[in-house]
DRENLUM-764324 format. One record per residue (C-alpha): residue number from 1; residue in one letter; x, y, z. Coordinates in steps of 0.05 Angstrom, whole numbers. Example, Ala and Ser with C-alpha at 12.3 -4.5 7.8 and 13.67 -1.06 7.14 Angstrom:
<pts>
{tipa:1&fimi:A&px:246&py:-90&pz:156} .
{tipa:2&fimi:S&px:273&py:-21&pz:143} .
</pts>
This chain:
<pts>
{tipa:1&fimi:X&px:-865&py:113&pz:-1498} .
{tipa:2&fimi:X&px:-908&py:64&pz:-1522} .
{tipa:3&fimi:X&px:-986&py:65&pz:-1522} .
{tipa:4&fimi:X&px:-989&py:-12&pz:-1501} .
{tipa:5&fimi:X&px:-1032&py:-34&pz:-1438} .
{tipa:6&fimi:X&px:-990&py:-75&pz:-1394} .
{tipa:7&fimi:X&px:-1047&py:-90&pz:-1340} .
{tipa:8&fimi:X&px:-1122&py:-94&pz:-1329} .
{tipa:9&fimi:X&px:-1161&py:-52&pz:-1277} .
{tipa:10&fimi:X&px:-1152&py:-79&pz:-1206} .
{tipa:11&fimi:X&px:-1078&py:-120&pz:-1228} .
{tipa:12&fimi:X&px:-1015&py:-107&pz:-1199} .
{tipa:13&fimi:X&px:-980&py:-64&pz:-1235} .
{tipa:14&fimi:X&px:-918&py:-94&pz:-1278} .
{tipa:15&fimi:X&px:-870&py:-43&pz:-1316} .
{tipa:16&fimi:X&px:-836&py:-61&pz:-1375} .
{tipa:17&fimi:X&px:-756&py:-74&pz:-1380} .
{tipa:18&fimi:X&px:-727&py:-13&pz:-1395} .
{tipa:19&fimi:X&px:-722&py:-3&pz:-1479} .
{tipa:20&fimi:X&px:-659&py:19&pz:-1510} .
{tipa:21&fimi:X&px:-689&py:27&pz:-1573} .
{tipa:22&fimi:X&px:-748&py:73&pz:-1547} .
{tipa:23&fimi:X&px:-740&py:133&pz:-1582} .
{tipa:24&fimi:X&px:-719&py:180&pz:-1519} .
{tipa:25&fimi:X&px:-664&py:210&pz:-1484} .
{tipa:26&fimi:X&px:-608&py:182&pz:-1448} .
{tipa:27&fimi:X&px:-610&py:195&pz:-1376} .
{tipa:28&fimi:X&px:-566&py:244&pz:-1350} .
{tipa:29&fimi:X&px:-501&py:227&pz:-1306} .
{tipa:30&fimi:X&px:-467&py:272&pz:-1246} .
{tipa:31&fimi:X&px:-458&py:333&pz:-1291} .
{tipa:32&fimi:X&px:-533&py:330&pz:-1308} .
{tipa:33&fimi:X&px:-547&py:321&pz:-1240} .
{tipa:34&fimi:X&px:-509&py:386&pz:-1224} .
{tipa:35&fimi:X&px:-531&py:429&pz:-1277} .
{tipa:36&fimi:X&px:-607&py:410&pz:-1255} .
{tipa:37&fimi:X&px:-590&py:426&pz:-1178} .
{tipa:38&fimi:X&px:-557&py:496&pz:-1193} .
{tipa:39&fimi:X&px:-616&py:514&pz:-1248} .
{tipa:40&fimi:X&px:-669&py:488&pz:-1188} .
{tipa:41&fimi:X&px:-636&py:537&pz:-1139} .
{tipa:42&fimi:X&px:-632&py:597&pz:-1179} .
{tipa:43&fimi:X&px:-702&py:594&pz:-1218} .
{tipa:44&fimi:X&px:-732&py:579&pz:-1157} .
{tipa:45&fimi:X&px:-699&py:634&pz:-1111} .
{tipa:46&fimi:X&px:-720&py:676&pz:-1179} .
{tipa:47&fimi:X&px:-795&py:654&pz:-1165} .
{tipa:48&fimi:X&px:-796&py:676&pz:-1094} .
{tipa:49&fimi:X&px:-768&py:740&pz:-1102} .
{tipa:50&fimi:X&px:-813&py:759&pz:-1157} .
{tipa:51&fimi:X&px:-877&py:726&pz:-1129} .
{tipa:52&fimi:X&px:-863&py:759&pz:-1067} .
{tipa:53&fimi:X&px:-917&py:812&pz:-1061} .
{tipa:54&fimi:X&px:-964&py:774&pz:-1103} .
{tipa:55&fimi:X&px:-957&py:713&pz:-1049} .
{tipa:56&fimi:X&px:-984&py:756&pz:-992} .
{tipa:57&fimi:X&px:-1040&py:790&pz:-1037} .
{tipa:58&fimi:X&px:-1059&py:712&pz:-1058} .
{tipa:59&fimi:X&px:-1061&py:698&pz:-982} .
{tipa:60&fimi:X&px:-1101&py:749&pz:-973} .
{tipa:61&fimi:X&px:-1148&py:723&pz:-1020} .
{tipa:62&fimi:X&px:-1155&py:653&pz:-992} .
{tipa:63&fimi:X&px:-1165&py:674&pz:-926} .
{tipa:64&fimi:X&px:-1222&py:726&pz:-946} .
{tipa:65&fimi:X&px:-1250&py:669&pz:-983} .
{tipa:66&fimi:X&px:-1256&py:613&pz:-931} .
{tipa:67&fimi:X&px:-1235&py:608&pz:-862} .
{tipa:68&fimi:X&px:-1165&py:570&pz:-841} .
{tipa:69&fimi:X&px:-1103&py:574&pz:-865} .
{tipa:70&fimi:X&px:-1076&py:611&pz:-930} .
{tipa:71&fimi:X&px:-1020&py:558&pz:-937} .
{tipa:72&fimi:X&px:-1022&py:481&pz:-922} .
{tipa:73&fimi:X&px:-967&py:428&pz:-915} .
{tipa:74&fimi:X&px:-977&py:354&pz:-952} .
{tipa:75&fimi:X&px:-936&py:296&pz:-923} .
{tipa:76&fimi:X&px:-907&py:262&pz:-980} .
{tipa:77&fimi:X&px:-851&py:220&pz:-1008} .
{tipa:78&fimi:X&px:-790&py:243&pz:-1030} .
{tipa:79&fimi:X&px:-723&py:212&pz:-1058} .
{tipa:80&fimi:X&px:-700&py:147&pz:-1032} .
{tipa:81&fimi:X&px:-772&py:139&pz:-997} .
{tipa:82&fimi:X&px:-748&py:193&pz:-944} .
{tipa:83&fimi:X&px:-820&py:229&pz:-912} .
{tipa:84&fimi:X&px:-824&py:308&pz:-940} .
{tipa:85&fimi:X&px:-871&py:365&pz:-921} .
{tipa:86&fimi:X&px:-890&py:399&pz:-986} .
{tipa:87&fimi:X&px:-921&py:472&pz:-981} .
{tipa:88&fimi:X&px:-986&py:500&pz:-1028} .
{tipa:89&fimi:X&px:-1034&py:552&pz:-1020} .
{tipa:90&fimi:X&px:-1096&py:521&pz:-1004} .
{tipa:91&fimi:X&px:-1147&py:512&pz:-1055} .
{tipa:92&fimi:X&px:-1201&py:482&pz:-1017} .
{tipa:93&fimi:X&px:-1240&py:486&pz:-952} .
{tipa:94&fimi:X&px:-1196&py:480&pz:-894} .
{tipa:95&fimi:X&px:-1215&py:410&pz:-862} .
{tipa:96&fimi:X&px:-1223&py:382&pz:-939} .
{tipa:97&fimi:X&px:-1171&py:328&pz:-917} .
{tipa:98&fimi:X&px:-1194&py:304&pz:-850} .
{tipa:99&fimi:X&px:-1275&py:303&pz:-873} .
{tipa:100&fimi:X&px:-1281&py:292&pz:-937} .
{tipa:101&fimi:X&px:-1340&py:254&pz:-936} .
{tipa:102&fimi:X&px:-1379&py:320&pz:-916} .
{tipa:103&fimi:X&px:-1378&py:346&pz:-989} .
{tipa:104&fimi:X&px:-1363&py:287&pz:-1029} .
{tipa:105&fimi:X&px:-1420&py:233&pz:-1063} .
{tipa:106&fimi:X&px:-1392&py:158&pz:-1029} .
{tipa:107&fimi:X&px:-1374&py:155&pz:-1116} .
{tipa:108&fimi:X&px:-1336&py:217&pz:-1111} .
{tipa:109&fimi:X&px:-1296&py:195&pz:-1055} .
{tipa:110&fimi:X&px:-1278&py:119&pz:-1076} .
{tipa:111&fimi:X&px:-1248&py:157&pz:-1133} .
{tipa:112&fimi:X&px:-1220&py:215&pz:-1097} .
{tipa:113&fimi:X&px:-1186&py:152&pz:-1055} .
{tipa:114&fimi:X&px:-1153&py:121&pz:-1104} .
{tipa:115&fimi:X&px:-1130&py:178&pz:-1153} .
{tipa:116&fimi:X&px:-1120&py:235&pz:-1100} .
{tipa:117&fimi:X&px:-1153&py:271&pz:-1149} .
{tipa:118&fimi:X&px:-1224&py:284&pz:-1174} .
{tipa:119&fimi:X&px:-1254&py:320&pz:-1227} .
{tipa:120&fimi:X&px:-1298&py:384&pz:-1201} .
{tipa:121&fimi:X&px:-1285&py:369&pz:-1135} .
{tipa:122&fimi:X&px:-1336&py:403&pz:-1090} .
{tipa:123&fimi:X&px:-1287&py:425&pz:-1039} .
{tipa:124&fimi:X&px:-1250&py:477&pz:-1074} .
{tipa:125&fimi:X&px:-1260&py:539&pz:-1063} .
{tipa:126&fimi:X&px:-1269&py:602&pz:-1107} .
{tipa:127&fimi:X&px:-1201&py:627&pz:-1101} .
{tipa:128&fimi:X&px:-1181&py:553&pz:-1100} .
{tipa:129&fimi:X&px:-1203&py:546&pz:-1170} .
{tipa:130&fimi:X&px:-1170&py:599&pz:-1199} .
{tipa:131&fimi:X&px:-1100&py:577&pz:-1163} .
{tipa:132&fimi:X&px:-1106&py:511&pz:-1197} .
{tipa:133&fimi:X&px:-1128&py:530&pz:-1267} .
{tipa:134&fimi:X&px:-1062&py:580&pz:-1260} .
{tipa:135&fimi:X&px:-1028&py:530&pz:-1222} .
{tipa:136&fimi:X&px:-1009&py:590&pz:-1175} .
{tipa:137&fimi:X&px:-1026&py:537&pz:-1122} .
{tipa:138&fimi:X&px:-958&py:501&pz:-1140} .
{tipa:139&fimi:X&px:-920&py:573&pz:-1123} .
{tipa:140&fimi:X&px:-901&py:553&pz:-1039} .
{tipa:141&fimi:X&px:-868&py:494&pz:-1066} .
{tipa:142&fimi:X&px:-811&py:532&pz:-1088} .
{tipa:143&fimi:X&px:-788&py:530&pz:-1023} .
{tipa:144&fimi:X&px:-783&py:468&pz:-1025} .
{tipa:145&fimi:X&px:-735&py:460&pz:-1082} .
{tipa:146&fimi:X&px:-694&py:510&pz:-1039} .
{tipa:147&fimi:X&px:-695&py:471&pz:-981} .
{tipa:148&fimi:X&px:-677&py:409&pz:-1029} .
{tipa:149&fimi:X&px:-737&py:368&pz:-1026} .
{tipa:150&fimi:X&px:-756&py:383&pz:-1091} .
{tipa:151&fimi:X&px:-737&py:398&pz:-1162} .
{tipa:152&fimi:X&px:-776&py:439&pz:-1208} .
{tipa:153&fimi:X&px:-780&py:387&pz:-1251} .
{tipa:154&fimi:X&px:-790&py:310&pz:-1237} .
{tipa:155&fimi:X&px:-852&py:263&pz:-1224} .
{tipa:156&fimi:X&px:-899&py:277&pz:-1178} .
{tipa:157&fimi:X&px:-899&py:282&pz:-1106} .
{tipa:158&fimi:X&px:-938&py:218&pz:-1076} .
{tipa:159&fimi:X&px:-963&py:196&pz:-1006} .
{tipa:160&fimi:X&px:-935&py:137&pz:-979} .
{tipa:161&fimi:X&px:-986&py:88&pz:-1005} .
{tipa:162&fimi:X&px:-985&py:116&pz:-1074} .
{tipa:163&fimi:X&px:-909&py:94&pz:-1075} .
{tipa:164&fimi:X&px:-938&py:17&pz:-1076} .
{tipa:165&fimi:X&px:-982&py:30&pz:-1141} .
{tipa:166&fimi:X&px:-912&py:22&pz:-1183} .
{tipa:167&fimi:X&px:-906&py:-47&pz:-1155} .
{tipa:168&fimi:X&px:-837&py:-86&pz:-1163} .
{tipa:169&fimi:X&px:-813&py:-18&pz:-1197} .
{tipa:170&fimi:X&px:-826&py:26&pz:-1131} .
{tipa:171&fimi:X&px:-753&py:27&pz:-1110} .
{tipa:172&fimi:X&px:-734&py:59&pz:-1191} .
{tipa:173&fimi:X&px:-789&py:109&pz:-1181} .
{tipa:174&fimi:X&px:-761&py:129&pz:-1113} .
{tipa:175&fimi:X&px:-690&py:131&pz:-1139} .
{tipa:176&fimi:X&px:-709&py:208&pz:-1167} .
{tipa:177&fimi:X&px:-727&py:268&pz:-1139} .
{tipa:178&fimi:X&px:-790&py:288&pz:-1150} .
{tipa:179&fimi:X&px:-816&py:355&pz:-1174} .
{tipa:180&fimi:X&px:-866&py:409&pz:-1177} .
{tipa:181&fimi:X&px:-876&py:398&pz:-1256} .
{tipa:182&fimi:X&px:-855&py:337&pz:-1302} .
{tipa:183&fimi:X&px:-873&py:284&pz:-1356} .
{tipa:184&fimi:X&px:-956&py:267&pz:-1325} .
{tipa:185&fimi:X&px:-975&py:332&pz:-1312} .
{tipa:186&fimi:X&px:-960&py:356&pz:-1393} .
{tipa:187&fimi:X&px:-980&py:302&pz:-1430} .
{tipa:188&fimi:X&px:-1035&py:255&pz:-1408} .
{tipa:189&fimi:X&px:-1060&py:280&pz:-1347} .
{tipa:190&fimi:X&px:-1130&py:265&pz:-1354} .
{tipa:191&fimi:X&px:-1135&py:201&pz:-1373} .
{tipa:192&fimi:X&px:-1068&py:170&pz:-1339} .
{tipa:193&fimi:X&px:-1086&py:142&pz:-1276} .
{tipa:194&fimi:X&px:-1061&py:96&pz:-1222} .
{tipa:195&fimi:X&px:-1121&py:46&pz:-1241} .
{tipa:196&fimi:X&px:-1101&py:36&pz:-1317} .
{tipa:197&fimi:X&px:-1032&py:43&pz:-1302} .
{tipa:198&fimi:X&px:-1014&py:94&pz:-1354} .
{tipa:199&fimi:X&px:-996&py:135&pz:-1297} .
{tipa:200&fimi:X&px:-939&py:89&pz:-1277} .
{tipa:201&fimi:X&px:-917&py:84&pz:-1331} .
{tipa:202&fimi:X&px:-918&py:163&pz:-1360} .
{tipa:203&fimi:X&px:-873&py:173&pz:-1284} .
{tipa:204&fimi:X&px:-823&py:113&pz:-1307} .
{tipa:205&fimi:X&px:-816&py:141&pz:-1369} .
{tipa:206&fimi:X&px:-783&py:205&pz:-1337} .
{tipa:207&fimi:X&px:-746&py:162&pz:-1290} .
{tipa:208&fimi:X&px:-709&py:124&pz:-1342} .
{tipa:209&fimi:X&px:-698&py:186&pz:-1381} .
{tipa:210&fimi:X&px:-685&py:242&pz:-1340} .
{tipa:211&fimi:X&px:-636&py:289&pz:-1369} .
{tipa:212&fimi:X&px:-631&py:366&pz:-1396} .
{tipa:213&fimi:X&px:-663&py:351&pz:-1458} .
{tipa:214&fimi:X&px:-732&py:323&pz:-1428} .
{tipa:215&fimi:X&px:-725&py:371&pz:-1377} .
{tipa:216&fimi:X&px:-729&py:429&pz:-1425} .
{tipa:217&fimi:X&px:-792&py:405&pz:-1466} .
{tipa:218&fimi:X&px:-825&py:387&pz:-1394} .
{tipa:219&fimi:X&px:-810&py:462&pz:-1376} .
{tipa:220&fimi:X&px:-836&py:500&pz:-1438} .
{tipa:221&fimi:X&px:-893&py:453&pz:-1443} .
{tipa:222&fimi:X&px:-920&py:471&pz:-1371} .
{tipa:223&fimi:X&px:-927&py:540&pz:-1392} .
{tipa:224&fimi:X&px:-963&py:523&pz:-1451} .
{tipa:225&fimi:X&px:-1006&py:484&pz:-1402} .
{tipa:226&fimi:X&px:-1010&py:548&pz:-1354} .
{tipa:227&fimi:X&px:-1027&py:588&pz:-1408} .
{tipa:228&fimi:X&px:-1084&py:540&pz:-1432} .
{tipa:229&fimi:X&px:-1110&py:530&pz:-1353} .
{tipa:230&fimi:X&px:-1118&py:613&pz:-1346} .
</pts>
């Protein structure tokens, strides 16, 4: 994908044609689609088996930690714009949502605002941090891809309003499922955001070119990334 700015901060974002020439996988058809829903449903059932007894002793954890909840539910969007409850272990104080103004600077929280994400944000908790270095946090969502909400690999989960940030191209984003790990989260994480539009962008990039082969480098790269976070 190329490294070329196509807005300045505060524009609307406007995404490219799609690029034959770009360097990338075609995206998959029906039998793609297929392979990635049975490889979803086993991994995942895989997952919860496994992390089983390691899911209650990580409850146990977060609820020693800080009072509320051990798991939490996130309204977001799913495929087609359709409204989906994603689970996580919570990683921060239980009313970190509804007050966030109580730990944040008014800096802090413009930010936190816009990105839905904040670097050393003062609300997580102990245990929290460890969950997200692991990305242990990410574990619930498994159920998810069970249920069908999900895959385990695709772009991010957003809230309704995030879904606006990709502008004209807001219908393509919606038109795949997204996922618990994919293209943003293991390459430019950091520095992609919804205000420079390199987010949009890194999440279109997967939409165009879903398919088994950028699906496998997505996978093994976010262990690499797990293995870098612990």
């Amino acid at each position: 994908m190329s490294d070329e700015r196509l807005q300045a901060p505060g524009e609307k974002f406007v995404a490219p044609a799609p690029d034959p020439s770009v360097p990338a996988p075609r995206r998959g058809g029906l039998g793609y689609r297929a392979i990635k829903r049975a490889f979803d449903v086993v991994f995942s059932g895989v997952v919860c088996l496994v992390g089983l007894v390691p899911s209650l002793l990580l409850c146990a954890a977060i609820r020693l930690d800080s009072p509320g909840p051990a798991i939490f539910r996130q309204e977001r969007v799913g495929l087609g714009g359709k409204k989906i409850g994603i689970f996580k272990f919570r990683s921060m104080v239980a009313d970190a949502h509804e007050h966030p103004e109580r730990y944040m600077t008014p800096e802090q929280l413009d930010t936190w605002r816009r990105e839905q994400k904040l670097d050393n944000d003062p609300r997580i908790t102990r245990v929290g941090r460890f969950l997200r270095n692991s990305s242990l946090d990410e574990i619930p969502q498994f159920l998810n891809v069970l249920l069908g909400d999900l895959s385990v690999i695709g772009p991010r989960p957003v809230t309704e309003s995030e879904t606006y940030e990709f502008g004209e191209s807001r219908d393509e984003f919606l038109s795949v499922k997204p996922g618990i790990t994919g293209w943003w989260q293991v390459t430019e994480r950091n520095d992609a955001t919804w205000a420079n539009g390199d987010r949009q962008l890194l999440e279109l990039f997967y939409v165009r070119h879903a398919s088994l082969a950028l699906d496998a480098r997505i996978f093994f790269r976010t262990f690499r990334a797990m293995g870098r976070g612990m």
